[in-house]
C-alpha positions in Angstrom: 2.0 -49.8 -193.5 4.0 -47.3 -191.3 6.4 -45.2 -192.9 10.2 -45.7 -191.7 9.9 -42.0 -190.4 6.8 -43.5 -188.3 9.0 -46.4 -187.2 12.0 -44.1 -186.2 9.1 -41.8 -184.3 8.2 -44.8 -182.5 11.3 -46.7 -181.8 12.3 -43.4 -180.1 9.6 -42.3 -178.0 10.0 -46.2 -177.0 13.6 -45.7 -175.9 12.8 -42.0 -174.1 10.7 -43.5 -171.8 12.8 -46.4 -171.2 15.2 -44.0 -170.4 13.5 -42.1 -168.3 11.8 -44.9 -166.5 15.5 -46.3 -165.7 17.2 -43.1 -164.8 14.5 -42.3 -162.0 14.6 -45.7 -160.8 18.6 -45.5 -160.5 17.6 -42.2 -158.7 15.3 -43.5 -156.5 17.6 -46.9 -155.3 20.4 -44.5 -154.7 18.7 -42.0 -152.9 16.8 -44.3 -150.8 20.1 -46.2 -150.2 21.2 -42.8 -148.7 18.9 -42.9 -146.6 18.7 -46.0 -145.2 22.2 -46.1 -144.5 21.7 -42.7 -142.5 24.2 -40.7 -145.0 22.5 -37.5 -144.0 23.4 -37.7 -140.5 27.2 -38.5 -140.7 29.3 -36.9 -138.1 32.6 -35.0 -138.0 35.5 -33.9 -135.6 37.2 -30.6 -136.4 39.8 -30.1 -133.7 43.0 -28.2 -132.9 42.2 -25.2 -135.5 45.2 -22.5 -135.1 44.8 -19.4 -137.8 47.7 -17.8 -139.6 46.9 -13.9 -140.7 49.4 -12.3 -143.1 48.1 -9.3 -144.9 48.5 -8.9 -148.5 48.4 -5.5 -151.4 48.0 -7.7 -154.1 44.7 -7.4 -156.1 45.0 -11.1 -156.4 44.3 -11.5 -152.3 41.5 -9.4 -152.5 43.3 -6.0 -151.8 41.8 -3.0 -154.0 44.3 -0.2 -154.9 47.0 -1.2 -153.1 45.0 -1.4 -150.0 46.0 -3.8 -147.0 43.5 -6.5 -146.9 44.0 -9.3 -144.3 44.1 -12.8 -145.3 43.6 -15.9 -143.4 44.7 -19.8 -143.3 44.6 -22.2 -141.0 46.0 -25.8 -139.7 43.5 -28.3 -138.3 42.5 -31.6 -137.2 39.9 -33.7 -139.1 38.3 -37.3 -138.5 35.3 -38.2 -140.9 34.2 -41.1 -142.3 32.3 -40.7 -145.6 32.0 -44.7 -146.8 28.6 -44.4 -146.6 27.8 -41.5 -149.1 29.3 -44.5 -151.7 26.9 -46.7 -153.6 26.7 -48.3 -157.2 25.6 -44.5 -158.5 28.2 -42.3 -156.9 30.7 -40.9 -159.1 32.8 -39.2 -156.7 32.5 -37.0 -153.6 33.5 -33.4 -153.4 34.5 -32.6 -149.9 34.9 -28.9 -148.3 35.7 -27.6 -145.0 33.6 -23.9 -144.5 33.8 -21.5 -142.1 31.1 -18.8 -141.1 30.6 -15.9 -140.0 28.6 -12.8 -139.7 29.1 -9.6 -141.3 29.3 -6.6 -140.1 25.8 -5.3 -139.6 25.2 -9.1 -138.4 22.7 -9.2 -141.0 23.6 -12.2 -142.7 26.1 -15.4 -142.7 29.2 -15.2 -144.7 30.8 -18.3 -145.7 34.2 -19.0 -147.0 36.5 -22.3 -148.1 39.2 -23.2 -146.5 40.1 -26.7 -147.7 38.5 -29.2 -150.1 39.0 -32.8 -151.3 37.6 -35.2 -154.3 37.2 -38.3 -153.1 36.6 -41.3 -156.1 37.2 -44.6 -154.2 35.1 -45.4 -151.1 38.5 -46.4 -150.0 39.6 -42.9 -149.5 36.6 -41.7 -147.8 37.8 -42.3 -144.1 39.4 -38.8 -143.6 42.0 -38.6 -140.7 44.4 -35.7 -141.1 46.6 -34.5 -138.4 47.7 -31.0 -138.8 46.8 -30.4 -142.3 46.8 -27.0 -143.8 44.4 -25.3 -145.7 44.6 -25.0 -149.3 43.4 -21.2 -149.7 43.5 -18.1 -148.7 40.8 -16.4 -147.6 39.2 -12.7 -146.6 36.1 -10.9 -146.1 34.7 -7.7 -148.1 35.8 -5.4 -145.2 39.8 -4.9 -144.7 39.7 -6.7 -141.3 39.2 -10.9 -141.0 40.8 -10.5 -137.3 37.9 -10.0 -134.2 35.5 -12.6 -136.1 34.4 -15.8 -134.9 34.3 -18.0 -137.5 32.1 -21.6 -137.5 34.0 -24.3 -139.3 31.7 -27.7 -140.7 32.6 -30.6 -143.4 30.6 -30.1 -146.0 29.9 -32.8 -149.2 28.4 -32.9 -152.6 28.3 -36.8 -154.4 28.1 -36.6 -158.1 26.6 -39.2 -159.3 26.6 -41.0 -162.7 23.3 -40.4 -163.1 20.9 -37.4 -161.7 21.5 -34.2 -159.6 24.0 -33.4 -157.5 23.2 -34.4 -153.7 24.7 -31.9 -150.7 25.1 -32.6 -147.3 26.9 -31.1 -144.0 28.5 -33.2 -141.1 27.3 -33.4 -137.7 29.8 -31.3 -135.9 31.5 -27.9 -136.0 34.6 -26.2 -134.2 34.2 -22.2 -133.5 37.3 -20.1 -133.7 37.9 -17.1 -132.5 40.3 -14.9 -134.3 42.2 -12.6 -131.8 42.5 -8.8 -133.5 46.3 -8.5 -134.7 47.2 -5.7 -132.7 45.8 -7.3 -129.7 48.4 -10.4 -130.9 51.5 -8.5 -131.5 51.2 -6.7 -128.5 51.4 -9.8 -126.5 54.2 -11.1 -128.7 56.2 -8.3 -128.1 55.4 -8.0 -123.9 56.3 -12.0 -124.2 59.9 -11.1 -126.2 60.6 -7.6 -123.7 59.8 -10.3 -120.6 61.9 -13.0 -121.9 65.2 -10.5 -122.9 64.3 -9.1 -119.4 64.4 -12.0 -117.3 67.9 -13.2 -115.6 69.6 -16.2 -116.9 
C-alpha cells in the first residue's frame, strides 16, 4: 500500500507534467499561428513627423545642476494594423513608437520613446491617428537633442496568458532631421524682420 504522502507525490508530479505538456502546446499553437498569419512582417506608415524643442532646468527633464538640457516632442501621423498579433493566447499588446539615433562618437544606437499604447481588444488594433502627439518628453545624455537625425519605427510586445513575452518591430520607418535651434531662430527671426519690413 502507498502512503497518502506517496499518493500526493504522485498525483502531483502527474499534474506538473500535465501542466507543462499543455502550457508548451498553448505556446507552440500560438506561436505558430504568429507565424502563419505573417505577424512578423506587419508594416507601418509614420508620416508628417514635426518636432517641438523646449529646453528645461528641471532635474526632472534630465537637466543636472540647473543646467539647460534640451527636450524633445513631436506630432505625427500613424497607420498600422496590428489584428493579426491577436489570437486565443494574447493578453494584450503593448505598442511603442522609438526613435534612434547615434551618439556622439557614432559608436552606438541610442533609442528613446516617444509614444506608446496598450491595446486589449483586437478591435482596437487598427491604429489610424492623424496628428497625435507624443506622450513624453525626451533627451539625450549630452545637453544638445537639436543636429540629430533621429529613426522613428512601431514597435510591439504581446503578453500573452500563457509563456514569454513576444517583440516585434513594423515594417517601415520615417527619418527626421532635427534642425539645430540657433539655426531655427535665426530663420524665425530673418522671416519676422522680412515680414515687418515688407510694404502693405
Amino acid at each position: 500500500m502507498f502512503s497518502l504522502s506517496q499518493r500526493f507525490q504522485t498525483v502531483s508530479n502527474t499534474a506538473v507534467t500535465v501542466g507543462l505538456f499543455l502550457a508548451a502546446f498553448i505556446i507552440g499553437t500560438s506561436w505558430f499561428q504568429l507565424v502563419s498569419n505573417h505577424a512578423f512582417d506587419l508594416s507601418s506608415s509614420i508620416s508628417n513627423v514635426t518636432p517641438k524643442i523646449n529646453v528645461r532646468t528641471s532635474r526632472y527633464y534630465g537637466s543636472v545642476n540647473g543646467k539647460a538640457k534640451e527636450n524633445a516632442k513631436v506630432s505625427f501621423d500613424l497607420e498600422a494594423d496590428l489584428t493579426k498579433l491577436f489570437n486565443w493566447n494574447t493578453k494584450q499588446v503593448f505598442t511603442y513608437l522609438t526613435a534612434e539615433y547615434e551618439n556622439v562618437k557614432h559608436t552606438r544606437q541610442n533609442e528613446v520613446t516617444f509614444w506608446d499604447k496598450i491595446i486589449t481588444s483586437k478591435d482596437d488594433a487598427v491604429l489610424n491617428l492623424t496628428d497625435a502627439q507624443s506622450k513624453y518628453h525626451v533627451w539625450d545624455v549630452q545637453e544638445k537633442l537639436t543636429g540629430k537625425d533621429l529613426k522613428l519605427k512601431l514597435h510591439w510586445n504581446i503578453q500573452p496568458w500563457v509563456g514569454p513575452l513576444v517583440y516585434g518591430e513594423t515594417d517601415g520607418t520615417f527619418t527626421l532631421s532635427i534642425p539645430e535651434r540657433e539655426k531655427t531662430e535665426k530663420k524665425a527671426k530673418e522671416s519676422e524682420s522680412a515680414e515687418s519690413s515688407s510694404p502693405n
